[in-house]
N, CA, C and O atoms as CSV, one atom per row, in Angstrom:
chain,resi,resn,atom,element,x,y,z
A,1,UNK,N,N,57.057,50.088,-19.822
A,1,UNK,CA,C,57.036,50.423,-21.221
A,1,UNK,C,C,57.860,51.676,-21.533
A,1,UNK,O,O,58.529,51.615,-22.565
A,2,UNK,N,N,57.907,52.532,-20.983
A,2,UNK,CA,C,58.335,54.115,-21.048
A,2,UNK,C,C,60.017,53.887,-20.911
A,2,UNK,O,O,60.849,54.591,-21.482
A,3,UNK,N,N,60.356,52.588,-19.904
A,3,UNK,CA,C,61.962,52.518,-19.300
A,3,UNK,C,C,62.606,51.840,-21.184
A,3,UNK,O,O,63.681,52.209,-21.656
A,4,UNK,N,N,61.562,50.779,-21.976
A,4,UNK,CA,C,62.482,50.433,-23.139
A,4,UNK,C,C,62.289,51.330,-24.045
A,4,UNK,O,O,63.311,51.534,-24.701
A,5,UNK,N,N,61.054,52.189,-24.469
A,5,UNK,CA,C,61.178,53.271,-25.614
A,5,UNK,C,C,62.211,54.274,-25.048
A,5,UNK,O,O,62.444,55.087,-25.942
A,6,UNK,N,N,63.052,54.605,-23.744
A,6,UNK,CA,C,63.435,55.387,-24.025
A,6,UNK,C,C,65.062,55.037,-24.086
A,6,UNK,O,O,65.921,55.870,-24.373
A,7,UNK,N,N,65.335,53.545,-23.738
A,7,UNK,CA,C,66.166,52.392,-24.149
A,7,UNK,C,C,66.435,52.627,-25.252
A,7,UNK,O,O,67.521,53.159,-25.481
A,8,UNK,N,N,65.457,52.283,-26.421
A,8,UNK,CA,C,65.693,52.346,-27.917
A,8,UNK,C,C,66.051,53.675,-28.426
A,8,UNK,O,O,66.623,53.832,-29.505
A,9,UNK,N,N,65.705,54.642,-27.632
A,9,UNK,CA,C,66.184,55.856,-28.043
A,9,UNK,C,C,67.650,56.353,-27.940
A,9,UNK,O,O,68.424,56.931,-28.703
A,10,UNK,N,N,67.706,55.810,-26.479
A,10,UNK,CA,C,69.238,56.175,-26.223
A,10,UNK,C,C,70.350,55.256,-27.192
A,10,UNK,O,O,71.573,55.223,-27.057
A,11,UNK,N,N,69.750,54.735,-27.919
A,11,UNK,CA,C,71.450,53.466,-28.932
A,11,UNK,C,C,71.512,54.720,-29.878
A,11,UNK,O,O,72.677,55.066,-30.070
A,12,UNK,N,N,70.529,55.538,-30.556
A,12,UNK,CA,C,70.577,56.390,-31.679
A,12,UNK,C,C,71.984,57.419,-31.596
A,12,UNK,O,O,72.827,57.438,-32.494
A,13,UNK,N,N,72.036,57.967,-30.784
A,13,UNK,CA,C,73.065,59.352,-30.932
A,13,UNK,C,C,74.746,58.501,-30.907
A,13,UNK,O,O,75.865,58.845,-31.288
A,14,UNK,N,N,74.218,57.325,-30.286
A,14,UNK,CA,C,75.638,56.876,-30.319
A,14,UNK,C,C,75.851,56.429,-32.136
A,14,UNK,O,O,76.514,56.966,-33.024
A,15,UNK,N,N,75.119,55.441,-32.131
A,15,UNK,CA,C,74.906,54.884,-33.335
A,15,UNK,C,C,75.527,56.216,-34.494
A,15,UNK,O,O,76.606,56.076,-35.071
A,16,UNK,N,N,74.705,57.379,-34.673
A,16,UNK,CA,C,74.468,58.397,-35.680
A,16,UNK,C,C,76.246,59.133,-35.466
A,16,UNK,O,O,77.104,59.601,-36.214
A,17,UNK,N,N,76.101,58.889,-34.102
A,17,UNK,CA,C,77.984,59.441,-33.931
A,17,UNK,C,C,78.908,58.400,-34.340
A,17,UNK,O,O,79.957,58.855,-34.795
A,18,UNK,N,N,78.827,57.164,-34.311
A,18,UNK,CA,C,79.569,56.541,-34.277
A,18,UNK,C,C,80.029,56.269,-36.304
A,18,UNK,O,O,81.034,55.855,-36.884
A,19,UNK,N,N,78.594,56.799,-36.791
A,19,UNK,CA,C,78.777,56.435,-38.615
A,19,UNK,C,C,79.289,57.639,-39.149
A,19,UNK,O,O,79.825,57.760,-40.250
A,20,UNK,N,N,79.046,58.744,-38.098
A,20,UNK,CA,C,79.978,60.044,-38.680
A,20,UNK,C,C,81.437,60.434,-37.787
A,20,UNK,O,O,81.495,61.531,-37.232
A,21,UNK,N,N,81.951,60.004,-37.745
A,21,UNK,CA,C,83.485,59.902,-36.492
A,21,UNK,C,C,84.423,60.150,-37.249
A,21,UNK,O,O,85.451,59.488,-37.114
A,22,UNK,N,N,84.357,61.051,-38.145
A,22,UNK,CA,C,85.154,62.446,-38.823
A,22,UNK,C,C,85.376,63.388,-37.987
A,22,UNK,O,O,86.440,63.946,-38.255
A,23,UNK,N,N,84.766,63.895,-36.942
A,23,UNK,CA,C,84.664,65.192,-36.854
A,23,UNK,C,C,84.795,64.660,-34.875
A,23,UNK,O,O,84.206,63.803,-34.217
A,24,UNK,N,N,86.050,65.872,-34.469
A,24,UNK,CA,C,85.711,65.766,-32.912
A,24,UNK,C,C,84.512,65.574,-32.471
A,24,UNK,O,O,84.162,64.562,-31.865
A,25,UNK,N,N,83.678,66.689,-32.787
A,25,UNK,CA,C,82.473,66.711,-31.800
A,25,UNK,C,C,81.570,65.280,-31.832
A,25,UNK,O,O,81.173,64.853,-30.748
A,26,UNK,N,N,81.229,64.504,-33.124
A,26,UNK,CA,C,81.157,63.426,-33.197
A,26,UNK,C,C,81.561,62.220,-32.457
A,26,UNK,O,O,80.680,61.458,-32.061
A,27,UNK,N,N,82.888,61.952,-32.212
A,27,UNK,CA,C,83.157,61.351,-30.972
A,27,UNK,C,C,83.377,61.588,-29.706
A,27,UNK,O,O,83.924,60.793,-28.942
A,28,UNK,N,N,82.871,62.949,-29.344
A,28,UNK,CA,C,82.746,63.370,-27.768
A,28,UNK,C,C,81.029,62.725,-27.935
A,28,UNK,O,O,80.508,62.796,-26.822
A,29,UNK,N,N,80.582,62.458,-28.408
A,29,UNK,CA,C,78.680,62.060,-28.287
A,29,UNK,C,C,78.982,61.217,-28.196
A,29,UNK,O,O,78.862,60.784,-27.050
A,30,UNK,N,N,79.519,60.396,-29.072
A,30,UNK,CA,C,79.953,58.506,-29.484
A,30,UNK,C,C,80.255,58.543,-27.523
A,30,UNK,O,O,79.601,57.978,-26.647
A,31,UNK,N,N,81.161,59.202,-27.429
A,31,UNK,CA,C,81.581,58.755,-25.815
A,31,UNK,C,C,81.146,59.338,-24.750
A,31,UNK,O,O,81.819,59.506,-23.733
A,32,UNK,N,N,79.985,59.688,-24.913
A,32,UNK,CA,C,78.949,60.501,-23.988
A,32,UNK,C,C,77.804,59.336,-23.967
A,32,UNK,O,O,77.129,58.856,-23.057
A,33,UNK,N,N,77.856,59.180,-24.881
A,33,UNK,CA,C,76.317,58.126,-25.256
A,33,UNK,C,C,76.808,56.461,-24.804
A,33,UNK,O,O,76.044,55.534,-24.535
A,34,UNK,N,N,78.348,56.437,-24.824
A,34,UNK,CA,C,78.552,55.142,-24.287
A,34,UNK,C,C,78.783,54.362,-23.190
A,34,UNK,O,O,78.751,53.172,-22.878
A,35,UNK,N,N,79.182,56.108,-22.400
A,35,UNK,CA,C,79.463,55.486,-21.244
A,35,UNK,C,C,77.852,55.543,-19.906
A,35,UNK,O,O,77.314,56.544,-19.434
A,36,UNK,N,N,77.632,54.565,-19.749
A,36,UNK,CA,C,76.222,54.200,-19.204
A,36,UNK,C,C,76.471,55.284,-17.870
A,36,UNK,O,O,75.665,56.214,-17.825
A,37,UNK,N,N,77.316,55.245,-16.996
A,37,UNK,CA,C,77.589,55.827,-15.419
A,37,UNK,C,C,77.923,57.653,-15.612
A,37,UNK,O,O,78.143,58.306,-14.592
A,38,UNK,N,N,77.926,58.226,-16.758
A,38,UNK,CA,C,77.945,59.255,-17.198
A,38,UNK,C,C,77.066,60.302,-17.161
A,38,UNK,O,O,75.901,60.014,-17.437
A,39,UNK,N,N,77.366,61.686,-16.836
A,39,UNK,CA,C,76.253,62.662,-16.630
A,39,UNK,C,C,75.181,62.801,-17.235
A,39,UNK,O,O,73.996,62.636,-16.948
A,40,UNK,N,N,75.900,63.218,-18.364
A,40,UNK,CA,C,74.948,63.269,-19.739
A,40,UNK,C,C,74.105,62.356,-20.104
A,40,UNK,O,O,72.928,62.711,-20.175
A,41,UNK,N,N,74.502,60.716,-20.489
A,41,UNK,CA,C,74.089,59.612,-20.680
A,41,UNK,C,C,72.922,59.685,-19.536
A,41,UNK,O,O,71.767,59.697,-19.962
A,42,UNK,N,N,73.076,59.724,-18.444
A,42,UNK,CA,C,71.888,59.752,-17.379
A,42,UNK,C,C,70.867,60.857,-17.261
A,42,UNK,O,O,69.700,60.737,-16.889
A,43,UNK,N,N,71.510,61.977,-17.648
A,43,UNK,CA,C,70.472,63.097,-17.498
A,43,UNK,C,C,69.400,62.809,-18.793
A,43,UNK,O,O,68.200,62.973,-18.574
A,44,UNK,N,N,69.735,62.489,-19.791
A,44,UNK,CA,C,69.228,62.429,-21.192
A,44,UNK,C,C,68.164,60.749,-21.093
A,44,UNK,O,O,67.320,60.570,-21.971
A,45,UNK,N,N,68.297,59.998,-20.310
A,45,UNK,CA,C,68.073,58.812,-20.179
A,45,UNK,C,C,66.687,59.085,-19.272
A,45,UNK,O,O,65.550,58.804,-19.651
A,46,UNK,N,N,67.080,59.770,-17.838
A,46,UNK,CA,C,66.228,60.106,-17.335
A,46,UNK,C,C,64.986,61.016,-18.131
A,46,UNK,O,O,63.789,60.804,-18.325
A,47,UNK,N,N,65.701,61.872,-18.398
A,47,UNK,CA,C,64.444,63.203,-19.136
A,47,UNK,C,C,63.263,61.860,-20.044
A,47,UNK,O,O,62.063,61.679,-19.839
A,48,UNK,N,N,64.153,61.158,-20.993
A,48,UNK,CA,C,63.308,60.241,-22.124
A,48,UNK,C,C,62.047,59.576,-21.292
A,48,UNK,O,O,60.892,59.395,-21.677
A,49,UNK,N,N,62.629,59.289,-20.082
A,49,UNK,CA,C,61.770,58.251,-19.117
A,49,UNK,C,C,60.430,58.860,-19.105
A,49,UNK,O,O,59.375,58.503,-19.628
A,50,UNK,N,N,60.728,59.824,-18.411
A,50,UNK,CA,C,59.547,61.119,-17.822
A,50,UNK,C,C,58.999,61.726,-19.188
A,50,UNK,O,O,57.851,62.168,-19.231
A,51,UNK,N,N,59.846,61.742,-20.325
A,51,UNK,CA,C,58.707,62.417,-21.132
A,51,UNK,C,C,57.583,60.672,-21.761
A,51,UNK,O,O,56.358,60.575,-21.827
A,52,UNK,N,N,58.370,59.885,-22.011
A,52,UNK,CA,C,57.994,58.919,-22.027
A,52,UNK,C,C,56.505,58.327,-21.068
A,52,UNK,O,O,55.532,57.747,-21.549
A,53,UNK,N,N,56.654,58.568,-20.113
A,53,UNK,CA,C,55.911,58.046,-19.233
A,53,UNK,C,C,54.479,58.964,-19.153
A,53,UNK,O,O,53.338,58.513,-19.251
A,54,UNK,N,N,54.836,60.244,-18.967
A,54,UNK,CA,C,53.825,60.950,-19.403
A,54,UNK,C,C,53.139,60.847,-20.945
A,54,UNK,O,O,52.078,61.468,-21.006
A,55,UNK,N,N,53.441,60.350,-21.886
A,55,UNK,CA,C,53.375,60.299,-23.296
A,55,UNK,C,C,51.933,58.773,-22.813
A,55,UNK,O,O,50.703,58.755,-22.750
A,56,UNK,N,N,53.003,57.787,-22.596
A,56,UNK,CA,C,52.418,56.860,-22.318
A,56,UNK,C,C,50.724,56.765,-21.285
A,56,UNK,O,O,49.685,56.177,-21.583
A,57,UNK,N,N,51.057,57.602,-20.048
A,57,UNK,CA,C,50.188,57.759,-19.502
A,57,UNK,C,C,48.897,58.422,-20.103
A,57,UNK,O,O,47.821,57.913,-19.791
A,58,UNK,N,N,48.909,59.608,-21.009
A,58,UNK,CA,C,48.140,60.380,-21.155
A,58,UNK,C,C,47.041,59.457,-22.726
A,58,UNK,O,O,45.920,59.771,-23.123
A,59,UNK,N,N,47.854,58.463,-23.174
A,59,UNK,CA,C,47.241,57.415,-24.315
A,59,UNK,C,C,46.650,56.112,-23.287
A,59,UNK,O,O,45.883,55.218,-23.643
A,60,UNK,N,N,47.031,56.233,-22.425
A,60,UNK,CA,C,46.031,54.739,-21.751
A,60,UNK,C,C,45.402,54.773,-21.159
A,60,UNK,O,O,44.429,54.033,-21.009
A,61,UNK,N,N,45.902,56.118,-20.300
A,61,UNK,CA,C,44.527,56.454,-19.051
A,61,UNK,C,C,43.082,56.743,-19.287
A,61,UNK,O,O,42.899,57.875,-18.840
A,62,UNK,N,N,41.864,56.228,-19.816
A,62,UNK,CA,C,41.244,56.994,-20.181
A,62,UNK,C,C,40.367,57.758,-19.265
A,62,UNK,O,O,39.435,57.336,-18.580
A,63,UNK,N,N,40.924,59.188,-19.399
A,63,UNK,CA,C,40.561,60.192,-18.167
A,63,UNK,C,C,38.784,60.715,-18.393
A,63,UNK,O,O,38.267,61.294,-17.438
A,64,UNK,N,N,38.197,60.550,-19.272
A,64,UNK,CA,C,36.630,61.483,-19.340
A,64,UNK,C,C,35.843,59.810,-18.993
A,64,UNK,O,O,34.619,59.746,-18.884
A,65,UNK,N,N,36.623,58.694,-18.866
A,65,UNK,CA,C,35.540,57.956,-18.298
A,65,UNK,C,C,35.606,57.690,-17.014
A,65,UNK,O,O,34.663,57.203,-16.390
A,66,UNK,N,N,37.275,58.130,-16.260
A,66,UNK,CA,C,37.504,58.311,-14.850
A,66,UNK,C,C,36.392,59.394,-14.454
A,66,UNK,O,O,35.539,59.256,-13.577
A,67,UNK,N,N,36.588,60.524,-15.307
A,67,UNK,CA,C,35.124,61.596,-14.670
A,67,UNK,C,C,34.022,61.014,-14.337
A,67,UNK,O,O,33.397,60.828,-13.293
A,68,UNK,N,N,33.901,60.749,-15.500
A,68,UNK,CA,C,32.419,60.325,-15.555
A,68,UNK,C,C,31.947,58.967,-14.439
A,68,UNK,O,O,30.852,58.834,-13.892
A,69,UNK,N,N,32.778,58.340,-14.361
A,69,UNK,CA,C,32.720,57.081,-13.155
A,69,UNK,C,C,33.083,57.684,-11.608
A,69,UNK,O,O,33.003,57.078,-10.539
A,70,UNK,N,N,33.382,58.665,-11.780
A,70,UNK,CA,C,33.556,59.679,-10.411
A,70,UNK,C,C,32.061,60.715,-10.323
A,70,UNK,O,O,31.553,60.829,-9.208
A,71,UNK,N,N,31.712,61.100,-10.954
A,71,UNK,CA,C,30.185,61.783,-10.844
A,71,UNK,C,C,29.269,60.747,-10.196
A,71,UNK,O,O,28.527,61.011,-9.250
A,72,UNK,N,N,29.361,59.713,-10.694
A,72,UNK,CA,C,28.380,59.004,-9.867
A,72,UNK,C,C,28.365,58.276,-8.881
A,72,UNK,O,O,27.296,57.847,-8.447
């Protein structure tokens, strides 16, 4: 679950660069965000995962009934 929300996240900056591509800095993102084998593209991909996953984890796990099923 955590690998496609952070899927859907990564089309945005390209997308948002790609409708404003006036301006250099605009298409250095457009081509940061497109190329998949790229530093950036991966570092930013990764981070989403992990915040993702923790996001995810901390809404499903339910941890005070793990306690409580561990006390006894």
């Amino acid at each position: 679950m955590p690998i496609i929300f952070a899927q859907a996240i990564m089309f945005l900056p390209a997308l948002v660069a790609g409708k404003v591509s006036d301006s250099e800095a605009a298409q250095g993102v457009a081509a940061a965000f497109t190329d998949i084998f790229g530093f950036w593209y991966n570092l930013v991909f990764a981070l989403l995962i992990i915040v993702f996953t923790y996001f995810y984890t901390a809404i499903t796990v339910p941890t005070n009934k793990m306690a409580d099923d561990l006390k006894t």
